[in-house]
KOLTOR-722221 format. One line per field, with one value per atom (N, C-alpha, C, O): residue number from 1; residue in one letter; chain; atom name; x, y, z. Coordinates in steps of 0.1 Angstrom, whole numbers, always signed. Example, Ala and Ser with C-alpha at 12.3 -4.5 7.8 and 13.67 -1.06 7.14 Angstrom:
KOLTOR-722221
banu = (1, 1, 1, 1, 2, 2, 2, 2)
marmi = (A, A, A, A, S, S, S, S)
torvex = (A, A, A, A, A, A, A, A)
bati = (N, CA, C, O, N, CA, C, O)
c1 = (+132, +123, +132, +142, +128, +137, +129, +134)
c2 = (-57, -45, -33, -33, -22, -11, +0, +11)
c3 = (+78, +78, +78, +85, +71, +71, +79, +80)
//
This chain:
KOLTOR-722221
banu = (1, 1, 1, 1, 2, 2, 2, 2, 3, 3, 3, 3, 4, 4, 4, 4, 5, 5, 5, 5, 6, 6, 6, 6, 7, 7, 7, 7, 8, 8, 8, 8, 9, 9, 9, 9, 10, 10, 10, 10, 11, 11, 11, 11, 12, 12, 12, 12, 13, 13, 13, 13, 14, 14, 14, 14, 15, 15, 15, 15, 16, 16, 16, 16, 17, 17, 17, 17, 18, 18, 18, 18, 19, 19, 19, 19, 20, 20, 20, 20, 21, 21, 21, 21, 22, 22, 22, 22, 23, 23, 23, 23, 24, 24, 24, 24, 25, 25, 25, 25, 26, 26, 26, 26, 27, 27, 27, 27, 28, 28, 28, 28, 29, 29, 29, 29, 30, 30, 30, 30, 31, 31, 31, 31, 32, 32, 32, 32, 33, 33, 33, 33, 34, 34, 34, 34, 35, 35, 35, 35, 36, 36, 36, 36, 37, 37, 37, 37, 38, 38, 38, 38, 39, 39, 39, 39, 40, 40, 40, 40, 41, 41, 41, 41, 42, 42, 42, 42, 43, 43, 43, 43, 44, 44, 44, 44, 45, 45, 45, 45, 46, 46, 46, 46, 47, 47, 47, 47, 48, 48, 48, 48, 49, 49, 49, 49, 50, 50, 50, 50, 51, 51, 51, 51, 52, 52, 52, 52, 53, 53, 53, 53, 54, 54, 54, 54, 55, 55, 55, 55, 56, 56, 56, 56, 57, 57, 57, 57, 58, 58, 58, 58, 59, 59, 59, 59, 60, 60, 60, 60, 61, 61, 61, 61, 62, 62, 62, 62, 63, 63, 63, 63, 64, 64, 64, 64, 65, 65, 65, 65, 66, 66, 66, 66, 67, 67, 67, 67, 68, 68, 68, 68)
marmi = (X, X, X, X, X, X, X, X, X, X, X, X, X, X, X, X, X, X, X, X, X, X, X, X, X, X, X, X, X, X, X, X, X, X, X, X, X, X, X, X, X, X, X, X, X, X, X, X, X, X, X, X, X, X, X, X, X, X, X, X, X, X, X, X, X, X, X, X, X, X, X, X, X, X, X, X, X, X, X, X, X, X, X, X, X, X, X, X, X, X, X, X, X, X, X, X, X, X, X, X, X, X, X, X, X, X, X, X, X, X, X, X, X, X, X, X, X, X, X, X, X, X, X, X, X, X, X, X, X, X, X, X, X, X, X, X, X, X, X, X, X, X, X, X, X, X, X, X, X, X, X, X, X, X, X, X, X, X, X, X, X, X, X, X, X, X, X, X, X, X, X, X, X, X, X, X, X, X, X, X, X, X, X, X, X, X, X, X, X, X, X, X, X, X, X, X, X, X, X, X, X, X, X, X, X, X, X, X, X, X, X, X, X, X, X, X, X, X, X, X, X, X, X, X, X, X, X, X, X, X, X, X, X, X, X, X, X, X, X, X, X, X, X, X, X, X, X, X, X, X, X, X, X, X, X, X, X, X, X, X, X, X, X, X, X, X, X, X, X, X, X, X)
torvex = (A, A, A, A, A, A, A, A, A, A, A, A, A, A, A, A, A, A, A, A, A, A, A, A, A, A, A, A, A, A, A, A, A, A, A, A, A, A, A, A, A, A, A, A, A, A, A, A, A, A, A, A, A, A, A, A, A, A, A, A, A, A, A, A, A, A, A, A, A, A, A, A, A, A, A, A, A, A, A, A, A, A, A, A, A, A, A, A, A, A, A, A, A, A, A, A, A, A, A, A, A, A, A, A, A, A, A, A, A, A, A, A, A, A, A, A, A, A, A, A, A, A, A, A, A, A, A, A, A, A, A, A, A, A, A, A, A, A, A, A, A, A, A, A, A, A, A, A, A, A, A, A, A, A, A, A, A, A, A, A, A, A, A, A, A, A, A, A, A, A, A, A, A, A, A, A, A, A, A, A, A, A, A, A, A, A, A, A, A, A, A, A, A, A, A, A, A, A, A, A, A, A, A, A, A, A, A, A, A, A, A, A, A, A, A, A, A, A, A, A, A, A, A, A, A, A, A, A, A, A, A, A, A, A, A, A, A, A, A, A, A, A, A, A, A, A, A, A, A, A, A, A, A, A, A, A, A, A, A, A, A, A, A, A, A, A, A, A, A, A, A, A)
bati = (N, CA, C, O, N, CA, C, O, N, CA, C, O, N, CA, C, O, N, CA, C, O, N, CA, C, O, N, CA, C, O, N, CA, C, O, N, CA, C, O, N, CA, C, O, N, CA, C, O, N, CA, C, O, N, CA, C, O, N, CA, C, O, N, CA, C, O, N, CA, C, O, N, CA, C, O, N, CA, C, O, N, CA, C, O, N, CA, C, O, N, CA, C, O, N, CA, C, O, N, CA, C, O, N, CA, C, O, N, CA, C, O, N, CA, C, O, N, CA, C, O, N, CA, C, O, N, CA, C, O, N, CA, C, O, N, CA, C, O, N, CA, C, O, N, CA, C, O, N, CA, C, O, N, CA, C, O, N, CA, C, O, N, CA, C, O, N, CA, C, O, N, CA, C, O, N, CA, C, O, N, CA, C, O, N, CA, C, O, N, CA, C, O, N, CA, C, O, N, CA, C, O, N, CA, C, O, N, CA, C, O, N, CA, C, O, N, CA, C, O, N, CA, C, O, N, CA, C, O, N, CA, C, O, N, CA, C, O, N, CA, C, O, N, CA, C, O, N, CA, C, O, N, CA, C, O, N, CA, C, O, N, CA, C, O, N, CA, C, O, N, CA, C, O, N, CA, C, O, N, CA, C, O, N, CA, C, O, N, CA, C, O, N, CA, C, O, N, CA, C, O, N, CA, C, O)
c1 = (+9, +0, +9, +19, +3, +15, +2, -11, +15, +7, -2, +1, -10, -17, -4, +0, +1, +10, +24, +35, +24, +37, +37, +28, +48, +46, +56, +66, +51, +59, +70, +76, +79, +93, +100, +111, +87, +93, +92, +91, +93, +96, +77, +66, +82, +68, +69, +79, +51, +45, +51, +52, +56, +64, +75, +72, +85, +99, +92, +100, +80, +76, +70, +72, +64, +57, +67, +68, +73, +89, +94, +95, +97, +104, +96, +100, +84, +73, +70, +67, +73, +75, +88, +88, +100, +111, +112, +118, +105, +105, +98, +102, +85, +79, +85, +76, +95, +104, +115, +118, +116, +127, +123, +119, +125, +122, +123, +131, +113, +112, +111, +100, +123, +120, +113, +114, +108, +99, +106, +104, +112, +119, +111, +108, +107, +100, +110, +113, +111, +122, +108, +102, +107, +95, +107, +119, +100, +110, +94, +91, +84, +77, +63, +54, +63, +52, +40, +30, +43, +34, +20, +17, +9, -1, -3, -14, +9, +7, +14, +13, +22, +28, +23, +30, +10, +0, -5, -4, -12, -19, -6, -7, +9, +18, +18, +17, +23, +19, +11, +15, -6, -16, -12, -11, -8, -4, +0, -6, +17, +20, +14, +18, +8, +1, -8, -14, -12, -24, -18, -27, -6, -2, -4, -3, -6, -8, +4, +1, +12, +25, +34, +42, +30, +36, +51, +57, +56, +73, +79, +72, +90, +98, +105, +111, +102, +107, +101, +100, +97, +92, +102, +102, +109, +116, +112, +109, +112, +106, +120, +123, +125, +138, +133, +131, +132, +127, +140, +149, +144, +153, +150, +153, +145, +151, +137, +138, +122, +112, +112, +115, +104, +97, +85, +81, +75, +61, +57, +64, +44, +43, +40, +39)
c2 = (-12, +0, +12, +14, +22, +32, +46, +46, +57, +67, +77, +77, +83, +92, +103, +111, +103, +117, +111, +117, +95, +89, +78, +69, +77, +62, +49, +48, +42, +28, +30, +27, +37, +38, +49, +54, +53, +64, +84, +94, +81, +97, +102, +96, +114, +118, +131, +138, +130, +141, +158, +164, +164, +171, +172, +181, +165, +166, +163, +164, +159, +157, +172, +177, +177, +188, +197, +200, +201, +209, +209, +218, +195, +191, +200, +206, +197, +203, +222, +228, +227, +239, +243, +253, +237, +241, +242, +250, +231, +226, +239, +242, +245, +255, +266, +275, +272, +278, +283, +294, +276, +277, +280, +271, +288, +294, +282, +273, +284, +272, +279, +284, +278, +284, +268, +256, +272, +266, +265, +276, +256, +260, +251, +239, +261, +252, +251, +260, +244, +243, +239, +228, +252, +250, +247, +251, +240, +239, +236, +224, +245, +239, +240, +237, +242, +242, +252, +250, +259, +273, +273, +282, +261, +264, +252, +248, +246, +242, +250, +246, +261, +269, +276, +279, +281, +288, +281, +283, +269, +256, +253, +251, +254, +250, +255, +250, +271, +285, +282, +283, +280, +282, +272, +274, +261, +251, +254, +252, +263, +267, +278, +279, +286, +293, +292, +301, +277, +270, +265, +264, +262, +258, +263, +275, +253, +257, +269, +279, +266, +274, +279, +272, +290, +296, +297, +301, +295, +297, +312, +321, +313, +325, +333, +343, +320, +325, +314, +302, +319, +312, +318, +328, +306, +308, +296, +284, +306, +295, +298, +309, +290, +290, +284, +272, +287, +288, +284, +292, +272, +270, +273, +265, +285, +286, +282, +276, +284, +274, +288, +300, +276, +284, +288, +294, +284, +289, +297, +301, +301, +318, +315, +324)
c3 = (+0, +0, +0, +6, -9, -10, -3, -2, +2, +4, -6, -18, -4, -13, -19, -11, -35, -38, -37, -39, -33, -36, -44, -44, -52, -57, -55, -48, -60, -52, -53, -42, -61, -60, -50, -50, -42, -30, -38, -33, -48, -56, -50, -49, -47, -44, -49, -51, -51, -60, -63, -73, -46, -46, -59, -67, -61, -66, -83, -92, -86, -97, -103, -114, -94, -94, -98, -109, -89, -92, -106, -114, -108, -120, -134, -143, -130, -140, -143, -153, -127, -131, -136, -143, -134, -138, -154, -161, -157, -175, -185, -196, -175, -182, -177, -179, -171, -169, -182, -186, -185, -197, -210, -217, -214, -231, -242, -241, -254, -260, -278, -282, -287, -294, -307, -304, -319, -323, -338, -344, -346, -360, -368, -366, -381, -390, -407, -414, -408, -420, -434, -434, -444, -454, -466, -466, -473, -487, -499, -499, -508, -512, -508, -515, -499, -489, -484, -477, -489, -488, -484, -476, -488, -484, -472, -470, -463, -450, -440, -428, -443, -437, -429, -419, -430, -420, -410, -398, -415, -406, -393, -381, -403, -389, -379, -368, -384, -378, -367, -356, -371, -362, -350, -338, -358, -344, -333, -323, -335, -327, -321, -309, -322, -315, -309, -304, -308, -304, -289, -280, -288, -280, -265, -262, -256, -245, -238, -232, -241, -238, -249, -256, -251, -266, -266, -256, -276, -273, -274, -277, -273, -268, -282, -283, -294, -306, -316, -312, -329, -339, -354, -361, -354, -369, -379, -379, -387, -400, -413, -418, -415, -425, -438, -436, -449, -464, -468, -463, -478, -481, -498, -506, -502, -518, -522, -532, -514, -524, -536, -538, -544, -560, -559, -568, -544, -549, -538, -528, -541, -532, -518, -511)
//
């Protein structure tokens, strides 16, 4: 029988918890590499801004496409 907030291996919920705010602590940049791609380019876009936790930078790198 384990306690309520611990698990069998002793780690309890505390140091998990922690672990969790430190992770969304830290800046998260977002790189989309398009080659071709133009009309899924926005949909990706929206993704990321859909996100529960928006990142700290969004680069999108175009390698040379041909269409608009």
């Amino acid at each position: 029988m384990t306690d309520i907030g611990k698990r069998e291996d002793g780690v309890g919920r505390d140091s998990r918890e922690h672990t969790e705010r430190v992770a969304h602590a830290l800046p998260v940049a977002v790189v989309t590499p398009v080659y071709n791609r133009a009309e899924l380019l926005a949909r990706a876009l929206e993704g990321v801004a859909e996100q529960q936790r928006p990142p700290a930078e969004v680069i999108v790198v175009d390698d040379c496409s041909t269409d608009d």
